[in-house]
LUMGUDO-491606 format. One record per residue (C-alpha): y, z, x; residue number from 1; residue in one letter. Coordinates in nm, 2 decimals, always signed. Last residue first. Layout:
LUMGUDO-491606
      yy      zz      xx  zalum  seza
       Y       Z       X    NUM     A
...
END
This chain:
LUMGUDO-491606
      yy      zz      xx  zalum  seza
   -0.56   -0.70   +1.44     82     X
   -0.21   -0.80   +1.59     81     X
   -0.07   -0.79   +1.26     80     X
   +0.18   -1.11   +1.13     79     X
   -0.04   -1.26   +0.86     78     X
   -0.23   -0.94   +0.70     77     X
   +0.15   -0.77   +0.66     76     X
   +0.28   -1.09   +0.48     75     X
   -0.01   -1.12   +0.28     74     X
   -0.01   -0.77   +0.18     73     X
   +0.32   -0.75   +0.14     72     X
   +0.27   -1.05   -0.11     71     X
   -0.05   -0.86   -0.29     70     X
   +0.21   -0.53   -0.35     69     X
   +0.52   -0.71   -0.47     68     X
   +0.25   -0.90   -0.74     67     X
   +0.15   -0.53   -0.81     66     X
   +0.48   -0.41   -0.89     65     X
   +0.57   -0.70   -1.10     64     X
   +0.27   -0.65   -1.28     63     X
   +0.38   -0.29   -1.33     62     X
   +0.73   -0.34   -1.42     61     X
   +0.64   -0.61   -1.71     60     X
   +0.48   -0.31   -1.86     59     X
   +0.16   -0.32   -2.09     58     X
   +0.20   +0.03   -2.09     57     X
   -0.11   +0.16   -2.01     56     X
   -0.29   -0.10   -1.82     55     X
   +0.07   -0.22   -1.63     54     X
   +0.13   +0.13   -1.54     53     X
   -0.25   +0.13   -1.38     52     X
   -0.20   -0.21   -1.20     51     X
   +0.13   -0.10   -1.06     50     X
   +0.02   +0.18   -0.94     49     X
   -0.33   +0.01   -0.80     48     X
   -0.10   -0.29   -0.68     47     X
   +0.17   -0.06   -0.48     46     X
   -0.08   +0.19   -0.34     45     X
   -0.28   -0.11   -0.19     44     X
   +0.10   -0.23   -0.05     43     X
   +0.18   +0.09   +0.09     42     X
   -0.14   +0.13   +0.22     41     X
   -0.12   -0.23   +0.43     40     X
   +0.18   -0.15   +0.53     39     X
   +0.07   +0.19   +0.70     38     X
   -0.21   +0.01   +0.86     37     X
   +0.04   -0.26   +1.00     36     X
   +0.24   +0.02   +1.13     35     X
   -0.04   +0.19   +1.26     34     X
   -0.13   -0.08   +1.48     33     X
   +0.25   -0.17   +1.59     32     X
   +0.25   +0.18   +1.72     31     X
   -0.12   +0.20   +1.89     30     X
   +0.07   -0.06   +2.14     29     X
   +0.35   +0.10   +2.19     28     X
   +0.20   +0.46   +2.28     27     X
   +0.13   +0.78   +2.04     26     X
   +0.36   +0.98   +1.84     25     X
   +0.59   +0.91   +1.55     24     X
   +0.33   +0.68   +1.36     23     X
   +0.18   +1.01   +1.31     22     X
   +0.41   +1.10   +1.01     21     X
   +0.34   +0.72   +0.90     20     X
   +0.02   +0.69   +0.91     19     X
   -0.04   +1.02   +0.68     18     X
   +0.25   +0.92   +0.44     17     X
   +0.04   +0.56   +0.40     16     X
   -0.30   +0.71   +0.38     15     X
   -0.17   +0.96   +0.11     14     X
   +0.01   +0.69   -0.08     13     X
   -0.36   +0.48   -0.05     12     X
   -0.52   +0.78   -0.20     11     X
   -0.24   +0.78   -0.49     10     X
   -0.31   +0.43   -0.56      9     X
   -0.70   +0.52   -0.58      8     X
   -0.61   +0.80   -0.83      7     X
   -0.43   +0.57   -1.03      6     X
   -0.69   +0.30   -0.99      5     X
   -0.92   +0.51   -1.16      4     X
   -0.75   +0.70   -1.41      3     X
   -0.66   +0.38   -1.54      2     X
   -1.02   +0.24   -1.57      1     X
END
């Protein structure tokens, strides 16, 4: 189960560097969408980390990690234009 969502945080930090190198090109509009994308990765990469140092170390760190990662996640799901 930790291998799991360690390997699924580490595809949403993929996502997230991906959306952000191309967040450099494009127009306005398909800007603000891949910013809100990007959030949304960071924060799925934030509760799967967290989640999986949490498992194995029974870490305060983790859980706080992942708590960060569901309010971004709010936050971000609130104020996009999709």
């Amino acid at each position: 189960m930790q291998n799991v969502l360690r390997l699924v945080g580490i595809l949403f930090s993929v996502s997230t560097l991906i959306l952000a190198i191309t967040f450099l090109w494009g127009e306005d509009q398909s800007r603000v969408v891949r910013l809100s994308w990007a959030m949304l990765g960071m924060s799925g990469a934030l509760i799967f980390n967290g989640g999986a140092t949490y498992l194995n170390t029974k870490d305060k760190m983790g859980a706080l990690s992942s708590v960060v990662g569901f309010i971004l996640m709010i936050v971000t799901l609130t104020q996009s234009p999709f």
